[in-house]
C-alpha positions in Angstrom: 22.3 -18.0 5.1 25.6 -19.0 7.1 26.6 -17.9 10.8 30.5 -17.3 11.5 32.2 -17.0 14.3 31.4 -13.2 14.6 27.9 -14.2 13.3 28.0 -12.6 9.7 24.8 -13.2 7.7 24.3 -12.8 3.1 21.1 -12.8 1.4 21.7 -13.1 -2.6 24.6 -14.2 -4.1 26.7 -12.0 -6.7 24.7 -11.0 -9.7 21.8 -11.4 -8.1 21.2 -7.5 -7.2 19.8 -8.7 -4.1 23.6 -8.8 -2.5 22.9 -7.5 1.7 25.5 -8.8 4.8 25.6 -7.2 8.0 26.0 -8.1 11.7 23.6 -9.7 13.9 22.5 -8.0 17.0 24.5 -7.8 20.2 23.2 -10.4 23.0 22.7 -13.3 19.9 22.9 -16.7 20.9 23.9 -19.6 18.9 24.0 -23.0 20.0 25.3 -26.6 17.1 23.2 -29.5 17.5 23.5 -32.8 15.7 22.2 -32.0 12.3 21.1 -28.2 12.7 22.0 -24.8 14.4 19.9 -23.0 16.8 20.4 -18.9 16.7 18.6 -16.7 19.1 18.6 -13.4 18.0 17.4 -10.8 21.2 13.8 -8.7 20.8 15.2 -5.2 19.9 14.3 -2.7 22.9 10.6 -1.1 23.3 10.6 2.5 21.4 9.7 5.2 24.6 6.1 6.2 24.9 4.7 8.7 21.5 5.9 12.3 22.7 3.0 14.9 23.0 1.3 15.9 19.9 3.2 13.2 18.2 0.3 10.9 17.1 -2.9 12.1 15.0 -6.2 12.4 16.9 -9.0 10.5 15.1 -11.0 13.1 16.0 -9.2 15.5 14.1 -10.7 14.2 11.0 -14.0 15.3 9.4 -17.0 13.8 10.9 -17.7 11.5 8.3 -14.3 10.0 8.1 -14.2 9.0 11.5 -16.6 6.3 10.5 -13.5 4.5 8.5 -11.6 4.4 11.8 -14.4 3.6 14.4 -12.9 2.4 17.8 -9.6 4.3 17.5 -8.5 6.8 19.2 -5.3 8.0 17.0 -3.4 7.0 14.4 0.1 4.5 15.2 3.7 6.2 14.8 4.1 5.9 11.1 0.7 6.4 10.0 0.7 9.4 11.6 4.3 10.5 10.6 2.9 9.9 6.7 -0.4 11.5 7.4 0.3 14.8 6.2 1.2 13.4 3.1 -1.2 10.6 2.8 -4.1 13.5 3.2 -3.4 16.4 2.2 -1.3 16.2 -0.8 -1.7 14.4 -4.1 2.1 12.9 -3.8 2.7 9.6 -4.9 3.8 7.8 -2.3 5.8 4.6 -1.3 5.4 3.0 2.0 7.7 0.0 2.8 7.1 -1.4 6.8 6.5 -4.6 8.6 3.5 -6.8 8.4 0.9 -5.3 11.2 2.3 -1.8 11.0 -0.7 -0.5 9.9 -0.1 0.1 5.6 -4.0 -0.7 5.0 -5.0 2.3 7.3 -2.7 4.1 5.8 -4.2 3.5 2.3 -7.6 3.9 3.8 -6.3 7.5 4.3 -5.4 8.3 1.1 -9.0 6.4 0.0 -10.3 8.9 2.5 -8.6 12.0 0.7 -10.1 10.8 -2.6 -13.7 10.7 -0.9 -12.9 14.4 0.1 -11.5 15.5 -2.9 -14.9 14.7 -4.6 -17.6 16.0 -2.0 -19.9 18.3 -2.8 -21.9 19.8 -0.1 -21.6 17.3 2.0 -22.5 14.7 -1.4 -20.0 11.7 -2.7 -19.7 12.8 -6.5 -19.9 9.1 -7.5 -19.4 10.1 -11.1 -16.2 11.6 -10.9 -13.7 9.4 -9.7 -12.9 5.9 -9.3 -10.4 3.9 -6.5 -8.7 0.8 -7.4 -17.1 2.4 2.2 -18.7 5.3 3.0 -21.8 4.8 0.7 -19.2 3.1 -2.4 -19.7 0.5 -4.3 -16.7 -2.1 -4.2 -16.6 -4.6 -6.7 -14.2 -7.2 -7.1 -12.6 -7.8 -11.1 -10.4 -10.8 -11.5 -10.3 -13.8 -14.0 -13.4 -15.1 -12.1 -15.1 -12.2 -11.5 -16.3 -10.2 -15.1 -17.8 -6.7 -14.7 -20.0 -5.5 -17.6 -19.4 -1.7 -18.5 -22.2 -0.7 -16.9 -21.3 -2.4 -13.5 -17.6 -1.0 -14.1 -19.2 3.2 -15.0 -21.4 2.3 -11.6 -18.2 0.9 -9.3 -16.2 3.8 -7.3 -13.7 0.7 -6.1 -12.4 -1.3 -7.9 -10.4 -4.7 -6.5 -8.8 -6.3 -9.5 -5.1 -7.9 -10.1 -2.5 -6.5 -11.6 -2.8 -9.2 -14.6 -6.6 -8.2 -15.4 -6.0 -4.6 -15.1 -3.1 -4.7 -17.9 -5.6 -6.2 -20.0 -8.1 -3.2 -18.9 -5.6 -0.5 -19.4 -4.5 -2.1 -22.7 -7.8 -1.8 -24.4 -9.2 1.5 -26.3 -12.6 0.4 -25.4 -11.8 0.9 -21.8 -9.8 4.2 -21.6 -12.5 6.2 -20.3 -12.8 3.7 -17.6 -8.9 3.7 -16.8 -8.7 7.7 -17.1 -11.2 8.2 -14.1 -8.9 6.1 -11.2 -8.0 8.8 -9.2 -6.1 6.8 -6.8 -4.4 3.4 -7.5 -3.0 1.4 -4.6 0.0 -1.6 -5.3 -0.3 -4.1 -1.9 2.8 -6.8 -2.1 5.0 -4.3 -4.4 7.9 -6.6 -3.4 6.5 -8.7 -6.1 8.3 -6.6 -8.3 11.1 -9.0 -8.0 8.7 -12.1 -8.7 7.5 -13.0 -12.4 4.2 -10.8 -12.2 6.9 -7.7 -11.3 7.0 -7.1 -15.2 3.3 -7.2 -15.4 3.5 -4.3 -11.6 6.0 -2.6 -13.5 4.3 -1.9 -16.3 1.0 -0.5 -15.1 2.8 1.4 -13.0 4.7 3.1 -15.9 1.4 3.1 -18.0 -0.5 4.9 -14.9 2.6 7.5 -14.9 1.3 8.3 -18.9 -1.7 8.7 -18.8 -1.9 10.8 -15.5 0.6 13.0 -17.2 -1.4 13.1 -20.4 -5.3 13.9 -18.2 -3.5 16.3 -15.9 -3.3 19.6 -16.8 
């Protein structure tokens, strides 16, 4: 990255894909030392106050899913702008924000949809679904961590990589398993553009197959 007089900025280079240049922000500061270059770059302006009705309640939710979000009193800006769809639909979805803009609450709600989505009388059908706490069991499957069957039919969430669920989803034996995740969440999908990206890429085009081949 080089600063210009009118303070230009590249990230990749050409063939890359990754080609991006823009200007920096008004009020930016940059001072030449001996050996280095100092930029300041100003704090962009506080957004005004959520408007009225802007934010979701937490107490808008079902009693029981309150629990999941115990201490808070509404959802931030974007979690709230993606509730809707985070909740009450069965849309995939792609969220792409800061770090500490609240993405994990936001995939809580759509864990919390899938908890809803197989209640019965106020009962968790534990049978009928899988997620890779409200009464789950959350197990962990990585190269270090082996699940029998047993433990797997038994889990509802599932934390794995995305290297030992390829081998999952590639074996026969373990369709039946793969065919009850009802909800699958990607954290770091930048790493599509890393060397596990082919590995992301194609469980995510595998998922897209077999959802298309179990839904009606």
């Amino acid at each position: 990255m080089s600063f210009g007089p009118d303070m230009d900025f590249k990230i990749g280079g050409e063939g890359t894909g990754l080609a991006t240049q823009g200007m920096l922000p008004k009020g930016t500061v940059r001072k030449t030392f001996k050996g280095y270059e100092e930029v300041k770059v100003p704090a962009r302006p506080k957004a005004p106050p959520p408007a009225e009705g802007e934010l979701v309640m937490i107490s808008e939710l079902e009693e029981w899913a309150q629990l999941a979000f115990k201490g808070y009193k509404s959802l931030n800006r974007i979690q709230s702008r993606i509730f809707n769809a985070a909740y009450n639909s069965n849309e995939n979805l792609l969220v792409c924000a800061p770090t500490g803009a609240g993405k994990t609450n936001i995939a809580m709600i759509a864990v919390l949809r899938e908890i809803a989505q197989n209640m019965r009388h106020g009962v968790i059908q534990k049978g009928e679904f899988k997620i890779v706490p409200v009464g789950l069991l959350v197990r962990e499957l990585t190269g270090d961590m082996q699940l029998s069957k047993k433990e797997l039919a038994e889990t509802q969430m599932i934390v794995t990589t995305p290297e030992k669920w390829d081998v999952i989803t590639r074996k026969g034996s373990d369709v039946a398993i793969a065919s009850l995740v009802k909800l699958l969440i990607i954290d770091e999908v930048h790493l599509l553009n890393d060397d596990r990206g082919p590995v992301i890429e194609t469980l995510i085009a595998r998922t897209l197959r077999l959802v298309e081949l179990v839904r009606p």
